[in-house]
C-alpha positions in Angstrom: 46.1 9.0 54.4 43.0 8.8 52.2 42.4 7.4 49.5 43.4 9.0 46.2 40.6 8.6 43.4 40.8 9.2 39.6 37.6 10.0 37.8 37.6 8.7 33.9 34.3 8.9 32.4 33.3 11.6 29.2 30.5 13.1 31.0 31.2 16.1 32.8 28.0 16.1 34.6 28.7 12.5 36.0 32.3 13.5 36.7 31.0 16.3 39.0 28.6 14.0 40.9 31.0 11.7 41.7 33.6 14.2 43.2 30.6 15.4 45.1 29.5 11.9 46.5 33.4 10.9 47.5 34.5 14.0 48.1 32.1 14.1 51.2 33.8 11.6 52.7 36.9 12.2 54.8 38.8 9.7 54.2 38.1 9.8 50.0 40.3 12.6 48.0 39.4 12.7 44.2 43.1 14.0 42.6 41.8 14.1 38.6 39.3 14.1 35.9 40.0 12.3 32.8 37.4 12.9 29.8 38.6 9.9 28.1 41.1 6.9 27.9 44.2 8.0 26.7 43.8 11.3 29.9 43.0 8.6 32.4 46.0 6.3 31.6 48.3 9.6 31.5 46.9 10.4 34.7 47.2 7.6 36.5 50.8 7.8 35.8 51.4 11.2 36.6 49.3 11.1 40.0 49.5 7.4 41.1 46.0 7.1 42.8 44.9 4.1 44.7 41.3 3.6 42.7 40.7 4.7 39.1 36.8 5.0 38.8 36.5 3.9 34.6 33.9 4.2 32.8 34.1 1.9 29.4 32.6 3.7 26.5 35.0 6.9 26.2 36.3 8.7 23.2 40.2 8.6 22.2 40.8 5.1 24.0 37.9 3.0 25.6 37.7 1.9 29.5 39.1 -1.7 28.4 42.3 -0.7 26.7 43.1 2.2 29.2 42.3 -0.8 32.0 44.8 -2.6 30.4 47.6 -0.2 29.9 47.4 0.9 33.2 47.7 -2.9 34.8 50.1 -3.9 32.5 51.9 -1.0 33.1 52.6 -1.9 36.5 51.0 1.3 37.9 49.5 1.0 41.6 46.1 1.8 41.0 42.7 -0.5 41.2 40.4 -0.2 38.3 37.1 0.1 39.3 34.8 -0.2 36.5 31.7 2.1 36.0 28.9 0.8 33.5 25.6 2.1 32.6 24.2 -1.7 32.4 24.3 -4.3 34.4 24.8 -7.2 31.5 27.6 -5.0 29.4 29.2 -6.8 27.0 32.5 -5.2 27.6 32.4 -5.5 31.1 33.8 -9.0 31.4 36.4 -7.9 28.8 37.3 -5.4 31.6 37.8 -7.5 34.1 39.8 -10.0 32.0 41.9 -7.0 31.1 42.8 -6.2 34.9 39.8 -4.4 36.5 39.3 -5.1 40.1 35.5 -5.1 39.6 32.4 -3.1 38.2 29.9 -0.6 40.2 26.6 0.4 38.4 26.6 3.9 37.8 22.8 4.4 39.1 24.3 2.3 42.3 23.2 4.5 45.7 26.1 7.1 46.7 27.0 4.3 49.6 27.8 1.6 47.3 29.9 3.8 45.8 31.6 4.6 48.5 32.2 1.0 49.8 33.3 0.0 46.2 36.2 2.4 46.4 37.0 1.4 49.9 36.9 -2.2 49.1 38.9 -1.8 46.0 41.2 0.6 47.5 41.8 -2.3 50.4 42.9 -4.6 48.0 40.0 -6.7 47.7 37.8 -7.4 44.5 34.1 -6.0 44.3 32.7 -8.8 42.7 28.6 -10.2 43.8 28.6 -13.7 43.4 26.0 -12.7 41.0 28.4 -11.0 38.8 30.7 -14.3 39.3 28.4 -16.2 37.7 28.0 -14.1 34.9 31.4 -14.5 34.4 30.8 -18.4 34.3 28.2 -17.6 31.9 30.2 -16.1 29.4 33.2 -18.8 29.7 30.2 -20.8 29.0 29.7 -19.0 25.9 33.6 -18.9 24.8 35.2 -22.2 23.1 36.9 -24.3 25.2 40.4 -23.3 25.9 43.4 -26.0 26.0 43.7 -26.4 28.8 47.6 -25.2 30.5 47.2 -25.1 34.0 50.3 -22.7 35.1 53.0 -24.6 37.1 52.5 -22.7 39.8 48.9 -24.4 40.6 51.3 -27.4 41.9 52.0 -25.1 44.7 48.8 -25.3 45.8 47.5 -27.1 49.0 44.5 -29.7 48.1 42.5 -27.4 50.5 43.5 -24.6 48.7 43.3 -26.1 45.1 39.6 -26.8 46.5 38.9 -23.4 47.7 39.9 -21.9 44.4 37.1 -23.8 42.9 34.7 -22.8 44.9 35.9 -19.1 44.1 35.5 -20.0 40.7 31.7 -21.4 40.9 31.2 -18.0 42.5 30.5 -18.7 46.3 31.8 -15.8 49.0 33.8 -16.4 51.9 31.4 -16.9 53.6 29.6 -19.8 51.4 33.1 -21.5 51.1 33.2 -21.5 55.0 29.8 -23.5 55.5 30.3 -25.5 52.4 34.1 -26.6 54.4 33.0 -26.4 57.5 35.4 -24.1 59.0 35.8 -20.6 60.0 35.5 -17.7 57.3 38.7 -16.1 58.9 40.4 -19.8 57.5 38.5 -19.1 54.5 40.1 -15.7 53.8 43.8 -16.8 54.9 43.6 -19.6 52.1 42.2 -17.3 49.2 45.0 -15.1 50.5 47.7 -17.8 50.0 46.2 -19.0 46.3 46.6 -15.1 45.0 49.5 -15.1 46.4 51.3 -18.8 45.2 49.5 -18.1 41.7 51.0 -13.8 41.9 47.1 -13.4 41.3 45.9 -9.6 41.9 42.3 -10.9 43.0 39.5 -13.0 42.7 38.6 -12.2 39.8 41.9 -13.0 38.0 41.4 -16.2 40.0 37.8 -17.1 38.6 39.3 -16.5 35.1 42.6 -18.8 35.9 40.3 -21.5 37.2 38.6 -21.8 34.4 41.6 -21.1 31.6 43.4 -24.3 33.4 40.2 -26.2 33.0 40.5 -26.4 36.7 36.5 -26.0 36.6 34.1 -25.9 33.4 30.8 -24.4 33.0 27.8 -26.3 33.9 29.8 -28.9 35.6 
């Protein structure tokens, strides 16, 4: 089956050259267009895709709110988030409200297309780079109280370990060297902390770790 796509962005012109970059692909199916927030989240109801491609600044309803209604709404779909800017202001709102990650919309076609198939997998597209400029704007943000949810006592020490190490923004593949063990072990124990904590990814993890005080900026 391929995967179903919803476009939401308010330019036409960069609606149409999306379909035409995924639609080349066999295995990518665009169902709908959505010219702005309140469409996409009507949308995503009515035709249950696996991605929703969202741009943030749209008319009606912005990326961020329709992000959130559609997560919170316990509709299927993985937000993909589409900015202009690298450094938007409203993209780490996005991904606090439920996005699965954040593709530059001058990316090359092929990013594109891996985002989608990344997302659409059930992983997170989120650079280490981005990660950190997550940290950055916890950084930024007064300190929380700290309330660890109960279900961190769940958690392995190996696992309570590897979630900080998702939360300092190191890949798999970091968090294998650092541990000394296999990235396949790597990905099993990520696996089992978004699983034990009902998290949808890694970057609802990054933002746990650092509501529970589990990690702090600059530390």
């Amino acid at each position: 089956m391929p995967i179903r796509v919803l476009l939401a962005d308010d330019q036409a012109l960069v609606r149409a050259g999306l379909r035409t970059i995924l639609g080349s692909q066999d295995d990518i199916e665009v169902v709908g267009e959505a010219p702005d927030g309140e469409q996409a989240v009507a949308m995503a109801s009515r035709l249950r895709p696996d991605v929703v491609l969202m741009d943030i600044r749209m008319p009606m309803l912005d990326g961020i709110e329709a992000t959130r209604r559609i997560t919170r709404g316990g509709l299927r779909g993985r937000i993909l988030i589409l900015t202009t800017y690298e450094l938007d202001e409203y993209v780490f709102d996005a991904l606090g409200a439920g996005a699965s990650g954040f593709l530059l919309k001058h990316a090359p076609p092929e990013e594109l297309i891996q985002g989608v198939r990344v997302v659409a997998a059930g992983d997170s597209l989120l650079a280490p780079s981005v990660t950190r400029r997550l940290i950055e704007e916890f950084a930024r943000r007064p300190a929380p109280a700290a309330r660890p949810p109960e279900a961190l006592v769940t958690l392995t020490e190996r696992e309570l370990e590897v979630l900080r190490l998702i939360a300092r923004g190191l890949t798999n593949a970091e968090i294998a060297a650092r541990l000394h063990v296999s990235e396949t072990t790597i990905k099993t124990h990520v696996g089992h902390v978004l699983d034990k904590l009902d998290l949808r990814d890694r970057v609802q993890a990054v933002i746990l770790a650092y509501e529970a005080a589990l990690v702090t900026p600059g530390a």
